[in-house]
N, C-alpha and C positions, 0 to 999 in steps of 0.2 A: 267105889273108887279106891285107887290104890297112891298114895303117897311115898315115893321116896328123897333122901334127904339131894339138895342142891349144889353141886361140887362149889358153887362158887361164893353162894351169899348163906345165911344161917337160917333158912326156910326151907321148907316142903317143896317140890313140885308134885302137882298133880298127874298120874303115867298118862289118863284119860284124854288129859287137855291137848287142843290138837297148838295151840299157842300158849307159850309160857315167856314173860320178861320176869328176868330175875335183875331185882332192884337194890342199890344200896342206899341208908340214904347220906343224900348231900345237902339238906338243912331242915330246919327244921323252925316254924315262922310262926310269930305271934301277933299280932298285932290289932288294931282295932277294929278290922274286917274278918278276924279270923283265924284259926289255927288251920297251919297247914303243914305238911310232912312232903318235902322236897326229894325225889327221888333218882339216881343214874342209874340208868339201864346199863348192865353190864354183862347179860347174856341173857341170848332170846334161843328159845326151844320151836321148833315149828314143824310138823309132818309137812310132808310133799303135798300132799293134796289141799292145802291152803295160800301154797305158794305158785307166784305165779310165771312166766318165760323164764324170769329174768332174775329167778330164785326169791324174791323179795313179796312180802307177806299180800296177802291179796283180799281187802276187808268184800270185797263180794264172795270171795271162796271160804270166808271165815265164817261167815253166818252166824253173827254177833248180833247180841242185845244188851240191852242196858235197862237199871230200873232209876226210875223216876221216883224220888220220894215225896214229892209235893203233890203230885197226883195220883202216887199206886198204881206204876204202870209201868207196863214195861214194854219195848222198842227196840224195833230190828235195826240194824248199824247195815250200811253197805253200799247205799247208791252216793256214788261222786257228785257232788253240788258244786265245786271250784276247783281253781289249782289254786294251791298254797302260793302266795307271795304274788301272783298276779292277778284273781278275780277280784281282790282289793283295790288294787292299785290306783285304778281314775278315783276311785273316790280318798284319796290322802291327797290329792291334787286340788281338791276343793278349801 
């Protein structure tokens, strides 16, 4: 893999990767649940063949996983289970 440096934030991108967010961050949380590092996306990298109509990233064309550390596993990212903001919705009504 080949790395070059990121015009915008003070990291790597990867040439290979077919999606990159380049993040700053915007805080940075402590607290009794946990540390966290808060991040603003402030430029996204994406080849064409990930993307979908309407230019905008297409997690079934991305052909994403993730690993799991509580089980040692790792999971393919990409079938739609809701829409954001409405498959909740009757249930905040309860």
């Amino acid at each position: 893999m080949h790395a070059s440096k990121s015009a915008l934030v003070d990291a790597p991108v990867v040439e290979e990767f077919p999606l990159t967010l380049e993040c700053k961050v915007a805080a940075i949380q402590k607290d009794e649940l946990g540390f966290r590092v808060v991040g603003e996306i402030v430029g996204v990298l994406a080849e064409e063949n990930v993307l979908n109509e309407k230019g905008k990233v297409c997690p079934e064309k991305l052909n994403a996983f993730l690993f799991d550390q509580f089980q040692s596993g790792y999971y393919a990212v990409g079938e739609k289970v809701g829409q954001a903001w409405q498959s909740g919705a009757p249930l905040m009504k309860k």
